[in-house]
N, C-alpha and C positions, 0 to 999 in steps of 0.2 A: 568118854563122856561120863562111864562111872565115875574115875575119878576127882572131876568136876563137881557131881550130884554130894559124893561122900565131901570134898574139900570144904563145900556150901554148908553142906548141913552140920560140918563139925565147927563150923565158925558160929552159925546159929545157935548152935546152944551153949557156948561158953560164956563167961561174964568177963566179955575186954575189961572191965576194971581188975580184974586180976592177972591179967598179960603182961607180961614185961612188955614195953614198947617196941625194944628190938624184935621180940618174936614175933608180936602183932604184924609188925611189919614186913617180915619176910615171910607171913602169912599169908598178908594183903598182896605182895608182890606174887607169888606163888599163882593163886588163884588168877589175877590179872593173867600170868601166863599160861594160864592151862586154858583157859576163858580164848584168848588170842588162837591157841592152837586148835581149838574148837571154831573156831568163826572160819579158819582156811581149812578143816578137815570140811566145814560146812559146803564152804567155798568151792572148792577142788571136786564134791560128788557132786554140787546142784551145776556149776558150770557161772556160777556168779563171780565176776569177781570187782573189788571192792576199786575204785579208779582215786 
């Protein structure tokens, strides 16, 4: 989850207009993944799972 909070927050203060698109991108992907792994760590302690 740290990782998540830091990924989030270092996107937040950058200015995408200064990004290469490619790095944006595997930024954006990135997060989306950690994001995913966080919903089934979520998953997996509360006993929810997603149908």
């Amino acid at each position: 989850m740290r990782e998540l909070s830091a990924a989030i927050d270092h996107l937040a203060i950058e200015d995408v207009s200064e990004i290469p698109r490619t790095e944006l991108t595997a930024q954006l992907i990135e997060l989306h993944w950690q994001m995913a792994r966080l919903q089934a760590q979520i998953g997996r302690r509360t006993g929810v799972r997603l149908l």
